[in-house]
C-alpha positions, -999 to 999 in steps of 0.1 A, spaced: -208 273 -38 -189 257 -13 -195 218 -3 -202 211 31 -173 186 31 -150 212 23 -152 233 59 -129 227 83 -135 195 108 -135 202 150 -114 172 153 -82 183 135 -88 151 107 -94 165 72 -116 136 64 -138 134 95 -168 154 78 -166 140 50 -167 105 66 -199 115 84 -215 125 50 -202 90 38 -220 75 72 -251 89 59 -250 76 24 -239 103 7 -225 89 -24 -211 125 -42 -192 131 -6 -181 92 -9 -168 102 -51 -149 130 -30 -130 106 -9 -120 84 -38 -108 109 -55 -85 122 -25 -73 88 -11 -72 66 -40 -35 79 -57 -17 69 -23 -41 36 -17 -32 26 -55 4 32 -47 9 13 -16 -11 -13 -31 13 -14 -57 45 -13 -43 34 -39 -19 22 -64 -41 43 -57 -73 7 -59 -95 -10 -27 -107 -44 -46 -116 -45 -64 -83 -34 -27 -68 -67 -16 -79 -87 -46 -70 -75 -38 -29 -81 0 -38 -114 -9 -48 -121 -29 -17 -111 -7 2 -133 19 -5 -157 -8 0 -151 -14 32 -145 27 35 -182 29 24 -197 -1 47 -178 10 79 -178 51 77 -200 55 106 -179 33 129 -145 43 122 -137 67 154 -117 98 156 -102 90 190 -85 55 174 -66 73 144 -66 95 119 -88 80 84 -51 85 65 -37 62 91 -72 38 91 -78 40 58 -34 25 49 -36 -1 72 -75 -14 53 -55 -17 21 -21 -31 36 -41 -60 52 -60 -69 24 -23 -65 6 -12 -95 30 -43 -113 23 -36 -113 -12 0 -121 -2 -6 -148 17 -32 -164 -11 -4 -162 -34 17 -186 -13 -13 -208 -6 -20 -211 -44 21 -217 -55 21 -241 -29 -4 -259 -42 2 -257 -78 25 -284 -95 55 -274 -108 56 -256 -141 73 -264 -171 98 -236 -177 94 -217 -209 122 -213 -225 109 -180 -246 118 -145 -252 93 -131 -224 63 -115 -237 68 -78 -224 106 -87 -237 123 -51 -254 94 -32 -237 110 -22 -210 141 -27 -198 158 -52 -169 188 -26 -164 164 3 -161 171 13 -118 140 19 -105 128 -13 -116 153 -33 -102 142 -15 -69 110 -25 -76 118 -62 -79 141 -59 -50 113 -44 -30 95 -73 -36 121 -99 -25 123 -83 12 109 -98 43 71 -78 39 75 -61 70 103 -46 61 86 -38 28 58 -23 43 83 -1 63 100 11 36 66 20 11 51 38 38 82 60 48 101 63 14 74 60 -12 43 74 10 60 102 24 45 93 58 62 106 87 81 76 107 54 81 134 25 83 109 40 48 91 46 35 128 9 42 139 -1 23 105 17 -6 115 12 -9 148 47 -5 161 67 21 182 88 42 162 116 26 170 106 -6 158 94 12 125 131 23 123 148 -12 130 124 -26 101 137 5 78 169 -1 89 167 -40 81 150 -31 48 175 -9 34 206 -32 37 185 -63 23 175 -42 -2 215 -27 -9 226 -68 -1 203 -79 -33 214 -48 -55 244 -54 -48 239 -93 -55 218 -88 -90 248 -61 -105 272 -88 -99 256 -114 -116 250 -88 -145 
């Protein structure tokens, strides 16, 4: 038996019957659209904020909002794919910008002078996740940039629809992003 969410949309979008189920209330069409968006939501999540519990807190918010707003979310304005990124990357920069507001209110730590508690679990040498860390270091629209195209496998016109950009600002952010990102590489293997 095939689901009615399955078929074919008019519009071209894979999601856009499916997103009118979702309109309706239809909560087994709404444990569809988890199920298809949630790996790449996790994953930019992720990257962006360097936190795989909070990556699924934004995930989860997401679909929230996903849920709330299915019946106003418009073909005509963007694909979901495109929508749908953008939901998670600004509650990413919500989070990001929380972050700052707590640190800078926060007095200044005693520094702990201990083996770290993940220490021998995994280690500091290991490349991708000095990539990682690196990732997290650059400016965050450069970040954003460089998750969407590299680790999204979004199309440059896809990732500069996401962020609001022409393409050729999407590829002056990449650009910018890849040589921070080779300056602090290139930075942390000297001092190792």
């Amino acid at each position: 038996m095939s689901m009615k969410w399955d078929r074919a949309p008019k519009s071209g979008d894979p999601d856009e019957d499916l997103l009118g189920r979702i309109a309706a209330g239809d909560v087994p069409a709404m444990r569809v659209m988890i199920t298809r968006q949630s790996p790449r939501i996790i994953a930019v999540a992720t990257r962006m904020l360097g936190d795989a519990t909070e990556a699924e807190d934004v995930a989860q918010e997401t679909f929230l909002r996903v849920w709330r707003n299915a019946g106003g979310w418009r073909q005509r304005n963007a694909r979901f794919s495109t929508w749908v990124h953008r939901v998670a990357i600004n509650l990413c920069y919500d989070r990001l910008r929380r972050r700052k507001d707590v640190l800078a209110e926060q007095p200044p730590d005693v520094e702990y002078e201990g083996p770290a508690p993940d220490a021998g679990l995994l280690s500091e040498d290991d490349p991708s996740r000095r990539v990682e860390r690196a990732i997290q270091m650059i400016a965050p629209r450069q970040r954003e940039a460089i998750i969407l195209v590299y680790y999204q496998a979004l199309s440059n016109a896809e990732a500069a629809e996401i962020m609001d950009v022409s393409v050729d600002a999407l590829e002056s952010l990449l650009a910018r992003g890849r040589r921070s990102l080779q300056v602090l590489l290139l930075k942390e293997q000297g001092d190792g």
